[in-house]
Structure formats: structure tokens, C-alpha cells
C-alpha positions in Angstrom: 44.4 17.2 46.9 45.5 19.1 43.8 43.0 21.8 42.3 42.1 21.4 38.7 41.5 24.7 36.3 39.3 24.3 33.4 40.7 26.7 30.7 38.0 28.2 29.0 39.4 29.9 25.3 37.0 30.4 21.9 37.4 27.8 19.2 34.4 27.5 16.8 34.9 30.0 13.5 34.1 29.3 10.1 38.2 29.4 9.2 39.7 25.9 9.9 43.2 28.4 10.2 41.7 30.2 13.1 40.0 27.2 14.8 43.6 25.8 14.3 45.6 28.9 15.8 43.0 29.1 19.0 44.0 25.1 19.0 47.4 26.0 19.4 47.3 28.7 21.5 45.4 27.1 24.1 47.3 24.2 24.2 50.8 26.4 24.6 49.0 28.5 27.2 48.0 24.9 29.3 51.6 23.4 28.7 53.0 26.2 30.5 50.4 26.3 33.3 50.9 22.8 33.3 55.2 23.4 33.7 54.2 25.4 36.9 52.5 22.7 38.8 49.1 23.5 37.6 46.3 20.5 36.8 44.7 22.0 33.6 42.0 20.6 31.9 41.4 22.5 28.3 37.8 21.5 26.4 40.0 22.6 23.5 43.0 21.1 23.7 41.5 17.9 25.3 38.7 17.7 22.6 39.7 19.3 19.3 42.0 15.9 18.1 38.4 13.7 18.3 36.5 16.3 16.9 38.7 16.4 13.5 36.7 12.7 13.6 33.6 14.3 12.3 32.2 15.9 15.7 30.4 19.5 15.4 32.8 21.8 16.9 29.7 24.1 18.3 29.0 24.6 21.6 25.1 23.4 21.3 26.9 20.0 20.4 29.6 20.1 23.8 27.3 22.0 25.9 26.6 18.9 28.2 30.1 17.6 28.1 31.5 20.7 28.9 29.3 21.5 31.7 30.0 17.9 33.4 33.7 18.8 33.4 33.4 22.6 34.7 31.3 20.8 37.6 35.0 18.9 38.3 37.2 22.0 38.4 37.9 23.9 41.5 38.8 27.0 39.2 38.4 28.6 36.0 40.8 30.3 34.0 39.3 32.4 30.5 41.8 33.0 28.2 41.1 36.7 26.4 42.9 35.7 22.9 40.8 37.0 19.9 37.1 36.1 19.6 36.8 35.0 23.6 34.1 37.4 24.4 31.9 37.0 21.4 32.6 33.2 21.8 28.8 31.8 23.0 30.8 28.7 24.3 32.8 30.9 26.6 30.3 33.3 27.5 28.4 30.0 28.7 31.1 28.4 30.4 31.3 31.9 32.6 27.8 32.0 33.2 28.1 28.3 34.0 30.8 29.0 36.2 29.0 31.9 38.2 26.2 29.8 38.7 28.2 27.1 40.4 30.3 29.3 42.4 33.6 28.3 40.7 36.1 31.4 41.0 36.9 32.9 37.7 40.4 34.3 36.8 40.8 36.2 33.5 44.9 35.8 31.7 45.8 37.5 28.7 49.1 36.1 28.6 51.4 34.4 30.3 55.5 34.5 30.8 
């Protein structure tokens, strides 16, 4: 059975640019996780087209979903691009993570 990796990356900032970029970025840093074999489910990448719909893009608003998918994943990737440790969604997801005893692996960058 193939593992699945939730990829855990900041989003929320009061510049639609930078919510934009961290859009991006995540989703560039899944396709090539997803190249390699890898099942990736991103909160961002899989979430940020409906929430241009009129969704909050908070994490008090995705808290639950996002904690019902994490509970699916085998593993955990973060990815450290700018804002990921102040981000209180991806601080959560860690903790979240922790708690459920889902290994964490920290990328920078990959390729």
C-alpha cells in the first residue's frame, strides 16, 4: 500500500502576492515529490483554488479539515520556505502530528 505525505508549508499573510508565492511554491515542491513516486497531499495546493471562492484562508477556519487529513497520512513533510515557523497553522499541524505519532521530516529544498 502506497504511503501518503501531508506537506505542511505557511499560507495565510495579509499580502495576496505572498499567499500567492507560498501557493506556488508548495505546489512545485509537491509536483516534484510527486515525479519521484511520492503520494502528496498539500492543504495548500489541494485547498487554495476553493478558497479564492470566499473561504477564510486562516487556520481557525481549516483547523478540523486539516486535522482529519493529517489523521490519513503515514508521514509528514514541513516545508521551511519563509514564514513556516511563525505560521500557527504549521506549528499546529507539527504538534498535531507529534501527538499522533506521524514521523516528521523537515526539506528546505529539493533537486
Amino acid at each position: 500500500m502506497p504511503k501518503l505525505i501531508y506537506l505542511a508549508s505557511p499560507y495565510s499573510h495579509d499580502d495576496s502576492d505572498v499567499r500567492e508565492r507560498r501557493f506556488n511554491e508548495v505546489c512545485r515542491v509537491a509536483a516534484k515529490l510527486m515525479k519521484g513516486g511520492e503520494f502528496v497531499y498539500s492543504p495548500i495546493a489541494h485547498t487554495h483554488p476553493i478558497a479564492q471562492f470566499g473561504l477564510p484562508g486562516d487556520w481557525s477556519y481549516w483547523e478540523v479539515f486539516d486535522t482529519l487529513m493529517l489523521s490519513k497520512c503515514d508521514r509528514m513533510f514541513v516545508l521551511m520556505i519563509d514564514g513556516w515557523f511563525e505560521s500557527k497553522g504549521v506549528q499546529a499541524e507539527i504538534r498535531i502530528a507529534e501527538k499522533r505519532g506521524i514521523p516528521i521530516k523537515y526539506i528546505k529544498e529539493l533537486f
